[in-house]
N, C-alpha and C positions, 0 to 999 in steps of 0.2 A: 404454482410456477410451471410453464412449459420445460421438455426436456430440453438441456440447450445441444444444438450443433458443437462438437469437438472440431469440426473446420471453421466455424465462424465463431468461435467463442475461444479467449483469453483471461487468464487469470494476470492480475496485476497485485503486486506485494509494496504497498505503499512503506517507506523509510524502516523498511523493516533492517537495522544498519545496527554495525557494532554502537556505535556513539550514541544511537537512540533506544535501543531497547536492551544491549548490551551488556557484562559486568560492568564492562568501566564506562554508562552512559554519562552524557551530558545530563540528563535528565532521569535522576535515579529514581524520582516517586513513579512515571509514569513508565523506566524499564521494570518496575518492581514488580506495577498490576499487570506488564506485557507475560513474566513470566508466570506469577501466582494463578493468577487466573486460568493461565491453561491457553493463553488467545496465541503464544506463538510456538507451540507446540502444534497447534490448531494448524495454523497457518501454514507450519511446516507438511503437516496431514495433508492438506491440498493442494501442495507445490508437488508432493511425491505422486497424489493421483493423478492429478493435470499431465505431468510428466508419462503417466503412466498411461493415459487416454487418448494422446495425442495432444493436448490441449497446450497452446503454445504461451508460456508463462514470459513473464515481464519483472522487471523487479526495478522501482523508481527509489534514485535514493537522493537526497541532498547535500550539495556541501558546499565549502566554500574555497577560494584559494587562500594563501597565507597573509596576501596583501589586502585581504577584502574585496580586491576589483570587481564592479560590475553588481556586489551582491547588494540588495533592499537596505534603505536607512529611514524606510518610510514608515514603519511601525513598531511598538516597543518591544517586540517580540524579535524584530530582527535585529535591534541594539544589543537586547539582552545576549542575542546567539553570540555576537561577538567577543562575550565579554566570560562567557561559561570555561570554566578551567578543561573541559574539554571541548574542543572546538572538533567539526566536522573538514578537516583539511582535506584535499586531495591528495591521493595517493596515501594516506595514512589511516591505520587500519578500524579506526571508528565508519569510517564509509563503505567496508564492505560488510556484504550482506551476511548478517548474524546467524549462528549457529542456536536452532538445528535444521533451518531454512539451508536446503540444498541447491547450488547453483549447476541444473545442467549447460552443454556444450550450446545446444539449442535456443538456450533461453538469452534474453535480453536485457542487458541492463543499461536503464537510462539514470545518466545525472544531470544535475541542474544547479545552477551556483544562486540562481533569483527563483522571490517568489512563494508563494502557497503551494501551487497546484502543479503536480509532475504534468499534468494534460498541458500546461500553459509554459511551465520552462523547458521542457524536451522537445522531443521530436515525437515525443507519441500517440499522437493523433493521427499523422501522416504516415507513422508504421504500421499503425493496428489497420489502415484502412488499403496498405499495401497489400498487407497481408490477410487480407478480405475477410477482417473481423467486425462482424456487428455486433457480439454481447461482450461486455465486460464485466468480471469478475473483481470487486476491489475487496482486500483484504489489507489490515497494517495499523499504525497509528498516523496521527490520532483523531479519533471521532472528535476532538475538538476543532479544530482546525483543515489540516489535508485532506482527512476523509469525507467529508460534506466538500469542502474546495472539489476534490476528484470527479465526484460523484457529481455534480449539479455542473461540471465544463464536460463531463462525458455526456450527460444528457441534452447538456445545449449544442453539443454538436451531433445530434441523433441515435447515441448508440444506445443498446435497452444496456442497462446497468441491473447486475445481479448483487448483493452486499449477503453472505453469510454471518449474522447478528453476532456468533460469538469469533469470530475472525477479525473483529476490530475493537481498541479500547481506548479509553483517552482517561483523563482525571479531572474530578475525579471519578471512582469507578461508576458510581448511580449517575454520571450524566450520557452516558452512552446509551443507555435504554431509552432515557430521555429523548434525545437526538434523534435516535432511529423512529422513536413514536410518533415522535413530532414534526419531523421536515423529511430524514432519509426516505420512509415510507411511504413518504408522498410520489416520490418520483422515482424509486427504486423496488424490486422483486427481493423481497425480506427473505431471507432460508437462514440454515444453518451447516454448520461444516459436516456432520454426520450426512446431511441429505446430500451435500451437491457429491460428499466421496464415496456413496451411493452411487448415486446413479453417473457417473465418470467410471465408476467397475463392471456396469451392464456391460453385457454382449453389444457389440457394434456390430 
């Protein structure tokens, strides 16, 4: 993998949110392997180097309002959301970005009430490109779902996509390997979280 530009490259922290990776997630088998595995400690590793390299971080997170309005009823995965004893409300603290993920002053966070992919319910497509980013960095859960969604709407709108392998996880744990071997790696520059907070601590 090339070194990336700190002016033209963003890190993105896909639902990394109390409610989903969380104590008290909506989804406790896939908060369990967020935290067991090391993926959002990780995560949080390359929010603090990014910060620290200049590298302008993102944090997408999902919810919904209390009434439902506007959100998906089109697959069974967004009936089920509605119906989980933790739901991802606005303004309530399952939506904000999980500890020990650091939110600087700097950094941006997008929500979205519809949807898979933060690239398709925010605004961030039209930010990253304000801010004259062509690589992106996706980190978060889950490799089932968001993460391929991200990844495959960042590349259809041109930008190179970087994925660090152990910076994302879904469940269960053995299909994440799977995923990246098989589809991410096709279309995305495979690293790990050691390499990219590497070379983000070189001399500029």
């Amino acid at each position: 993998m090339p070194r990336l530009d700190s002016a033209t490259t963003a890190l993105l922290t896909v639902e990394c949110q109390n409610g989903v990776v969380g104590d008290e997630s909506a989804l406790p088998e896939l908060a369990k392997e967020a935290r067991d595995s090391g993926m959002l400690g990780r995560v949080a590793a390359l929010v603090d180097a990014a910060h620290a390299a200049g590298v302008q971080v993102l944090h997408a997170v999902a919810e919904r309002r209390p009434d439902g309005r506007g959100a998906n009823t089109n697959a069974r995965l967004f009936r089920a959301a509605g119906k989980l004893p933790v739901r991802q409300l606005t303004g309530s603290r399952a939506v904000e970005v999980a500890a020990p993920i650091e939110v600087a002053a700097d950094d941006l966070v997008l929500r979205r009430l519809h949807g898979l992919s933060p690239m398709a319910g925010t605004d961030l497509d039209p930010l990253l490109r304000n801010l004259g980013i062509r690589t992106l960095v996706v980190t978060g859960v889950s490799s089932n779902i968001a993460i391929p969604n991200t990844v495959f709407d960042a590349v259809n709108l041109g930008y190179q996509v970087v994925v660090p392998s152990d910076a994302i996880t879904g469940v269960p744990a053995s299909y994440t390997a799977e995923v990246i071997r098989n589809s991410l790696a096709l279309v995305a520059a495979i690293t790990t979280t050691e390499a990219l907070t590497t070379e983000w601590a070189l001399p500029r």
